[in-house]
N, C-alpha and C positions, 0 to 999 in steps of 0.2 A: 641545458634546461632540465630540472627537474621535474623526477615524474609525474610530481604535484600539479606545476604548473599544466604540463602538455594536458592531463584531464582535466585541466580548468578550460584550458584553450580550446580545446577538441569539444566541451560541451559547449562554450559560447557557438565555438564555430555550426553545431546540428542547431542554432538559434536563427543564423542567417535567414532563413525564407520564411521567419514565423512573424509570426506580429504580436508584441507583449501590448498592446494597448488590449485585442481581444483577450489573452488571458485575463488581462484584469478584467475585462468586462465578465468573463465566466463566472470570474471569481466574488465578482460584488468587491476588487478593491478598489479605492479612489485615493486618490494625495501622491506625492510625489516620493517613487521610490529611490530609495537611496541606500548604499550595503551598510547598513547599520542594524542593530540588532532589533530595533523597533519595527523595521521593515520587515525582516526575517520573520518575526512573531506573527506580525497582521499577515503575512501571504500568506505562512501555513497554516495558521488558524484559518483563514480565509477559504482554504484550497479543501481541507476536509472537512469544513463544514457545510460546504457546495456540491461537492464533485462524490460523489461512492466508489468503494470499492467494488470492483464486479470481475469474474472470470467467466461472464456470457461466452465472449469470443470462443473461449478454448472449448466450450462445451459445444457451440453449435460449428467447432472446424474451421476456425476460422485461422489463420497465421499469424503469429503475434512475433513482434523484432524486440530489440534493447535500444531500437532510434527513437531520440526523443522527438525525432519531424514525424513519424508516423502516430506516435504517443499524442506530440498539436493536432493535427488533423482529427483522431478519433477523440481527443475528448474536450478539445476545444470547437474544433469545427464541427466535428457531427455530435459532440454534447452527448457525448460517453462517460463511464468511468472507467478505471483500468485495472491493473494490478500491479506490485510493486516496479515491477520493471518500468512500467508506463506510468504509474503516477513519479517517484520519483524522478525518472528518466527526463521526464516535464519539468518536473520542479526546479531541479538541479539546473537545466539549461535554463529557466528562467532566471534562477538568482546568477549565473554564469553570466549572463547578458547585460544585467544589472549592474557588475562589478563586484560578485562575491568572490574570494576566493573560495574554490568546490572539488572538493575528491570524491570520485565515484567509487565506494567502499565493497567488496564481496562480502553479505551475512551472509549467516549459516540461521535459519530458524527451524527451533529443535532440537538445534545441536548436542543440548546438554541430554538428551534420549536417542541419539539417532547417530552423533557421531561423525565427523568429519564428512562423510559422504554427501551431505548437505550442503558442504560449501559452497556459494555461487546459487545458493535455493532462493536470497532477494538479496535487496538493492538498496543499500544505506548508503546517507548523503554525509559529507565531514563537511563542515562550512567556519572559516576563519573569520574574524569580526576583529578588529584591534591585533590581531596576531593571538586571539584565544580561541579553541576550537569548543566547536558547536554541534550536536547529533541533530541534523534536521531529517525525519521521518514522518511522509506525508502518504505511504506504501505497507505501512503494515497491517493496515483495514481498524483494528479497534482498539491504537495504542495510545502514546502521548498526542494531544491537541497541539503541543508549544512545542517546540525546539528546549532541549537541553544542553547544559553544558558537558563536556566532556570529564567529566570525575566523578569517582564513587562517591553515592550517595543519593537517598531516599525520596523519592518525587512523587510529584502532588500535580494533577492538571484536574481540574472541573469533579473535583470530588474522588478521583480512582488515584489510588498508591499506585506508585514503580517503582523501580530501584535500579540503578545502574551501575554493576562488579568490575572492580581491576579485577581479572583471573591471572594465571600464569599463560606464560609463552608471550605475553603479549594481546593476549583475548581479551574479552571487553562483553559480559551480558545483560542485555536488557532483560531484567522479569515485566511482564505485562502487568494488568490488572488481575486479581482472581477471576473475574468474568472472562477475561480475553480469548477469541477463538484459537491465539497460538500463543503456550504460556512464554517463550520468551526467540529474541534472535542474539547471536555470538556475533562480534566483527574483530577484526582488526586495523589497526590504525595506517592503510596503506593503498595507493590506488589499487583497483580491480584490474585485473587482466581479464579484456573485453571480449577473450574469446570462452572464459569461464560464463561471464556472466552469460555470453550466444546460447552457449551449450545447454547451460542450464534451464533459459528459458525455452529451449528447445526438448529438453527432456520431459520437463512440465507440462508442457503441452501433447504429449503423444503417446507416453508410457505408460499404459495397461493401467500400473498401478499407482501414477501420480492422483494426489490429492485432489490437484484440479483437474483433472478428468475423472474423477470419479464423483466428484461433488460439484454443483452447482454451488456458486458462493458468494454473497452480495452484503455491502455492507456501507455503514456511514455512520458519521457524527451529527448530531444536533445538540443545539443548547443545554436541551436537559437529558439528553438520554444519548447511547449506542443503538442502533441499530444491525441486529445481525441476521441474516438468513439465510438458511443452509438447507437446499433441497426447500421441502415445502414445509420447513419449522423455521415460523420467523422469532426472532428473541428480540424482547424488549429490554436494555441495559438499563441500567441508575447503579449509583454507588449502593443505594441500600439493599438492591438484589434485581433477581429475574424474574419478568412474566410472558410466555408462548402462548403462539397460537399456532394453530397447523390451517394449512391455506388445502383446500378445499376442490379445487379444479384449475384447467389451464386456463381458463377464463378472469379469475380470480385470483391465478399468480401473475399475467399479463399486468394486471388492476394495480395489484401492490406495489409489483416493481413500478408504477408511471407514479403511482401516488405514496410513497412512501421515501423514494429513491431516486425521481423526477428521470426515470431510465425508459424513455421510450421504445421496446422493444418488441413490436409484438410478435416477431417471428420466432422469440424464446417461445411461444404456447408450443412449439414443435418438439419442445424440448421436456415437456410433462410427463409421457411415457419412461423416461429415463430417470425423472425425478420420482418418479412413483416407485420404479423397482428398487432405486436404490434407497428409498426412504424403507419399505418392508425389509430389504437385506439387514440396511443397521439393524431395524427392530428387531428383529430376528437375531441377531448376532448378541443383543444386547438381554432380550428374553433369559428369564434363569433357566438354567436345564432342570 
């Protein structure tokens, strides 16, 4: 069996105990799924126009896995968002169960500033359709809305450019939008070794100096707009540019996230104090000397 298959297998199989009628129900999809490419389109659009990005958990300690049955439960059952791990990890085993064929890929985002050492930093989906491969990314918080095809060249979802490079060795980069909170992620065309992607979601979550623990980070698609907020500067996206607002108290960050991000959370307000010093550190770091 190729390695292809067994990561297809092995994600239908973390689908066993879920129920794909409630993901569609999370998701607002209806009609009958089927592994076509019509299908593929309407869930991931479906799924990030619904669901946010958010790394709550990892700020308020919480333990995050790479299982997509724990990924159903938090953002299907208790009507969470996740982060790459957990939204794709979700995705993936749903188009798995479906009948897609699905390789769970290791990016690197950053790669092109940071350098190898990233590898295993998120969690790209490869999805075959006809025996043609498919980039579906439903995890990178404020990227493509659609599934792409797997070849270079210049892309276009709801108004924001991307572009997607053959590099050498075998690499493959996604550029974001100029707005995008991460300008791009690296993959290769190969299953993940599932103890990379453990590790990694295990360093993310605990190291001093990760991203996501040092920032609170929340985010989602809407019709006409991205939605990004980072600590207590929320950003408003459109193609034609950006406009912030800086939220105000734990009162009023609670408020945003329920009405902005449908993230019922209130036990983030505990989480204010840390948004607070870390929002003056940037400033501070960003101030001219």
């Amino acid at each position: 069996m190729s390695a292809r298959r067994a990561d297809g297998r092995a994600a239908k199989r973390y689908l066993g105990r879920m129920n794909l009628q409630a993901y569609y129900e999370r998701i607002g999809f209806e009609g009958e799924a089927k592994p076509d490419l019509a299908t593929l389109t309407a869930l991931h659009r479906a799924h990030l126009l619904t669901i946010p990005y958010e790394n709550l958990d990892v700020q308020l300690g919480r333990p995050l896995t790479t299982d997509p049955a724990a990924a159903f439960d938090k953002i299907v059952t208790r009507r969470r968002g996740g982060w790459c791990y957990e939204m794709n990890g979700l995705f993936g085993a749903v188009l798995a169960e479906i009948g897609f064929k699905v390789t769970r890929m290791a990016g690197a985002a950053m790669r092109e500033l940071m350098g190898d050492i990233v590898i295993g930093n998120h969690l790209v989906l490869l999805v075959e359709i006809d025996g043609e491969p498919w980039i579906a990314d439903v995890g990178f918080g404020d990227g493509a809305l659609d599934p792409f095809p797997l070849a270079p060249a210049a892309l276009s979802f709801g108004g924001y450019p991307f572009r997607l490079e053959a590099m050498d060795e075998g690499w493959w980069r996604f550029h974001n939008h100029e707005f995008g909170g991460a300008k791009s992620f690296d993959f290769q065309v190969e299953p993940a070794d599932p103890e990379l992607l453990s590790g990694r979601c295990e360093w993310l979550q605990y190291a001093p100096d990760s991203h996501f623990v040092l920032n609170a980070i929340v985010q989602r698609h809407r019709a006409d707009e991205i939605l990004q907020m980072r600590g207590r500067v929320l950003r408003r996206v459109t193609p034609a540019g950006v406009t912030q607002e800086t939220i105000g108290s734990a009162e009023e960050w609670v408020e945003v996230l329920a009405r902005e991000f449908d993230l019922d959370v209130p036990e983030a307000a505990t989480l204010w104090p840390r948004v607070l010093a870390r929002h003056e550190e940037v400033m501070a770091a960003a101030a001219p000397a």
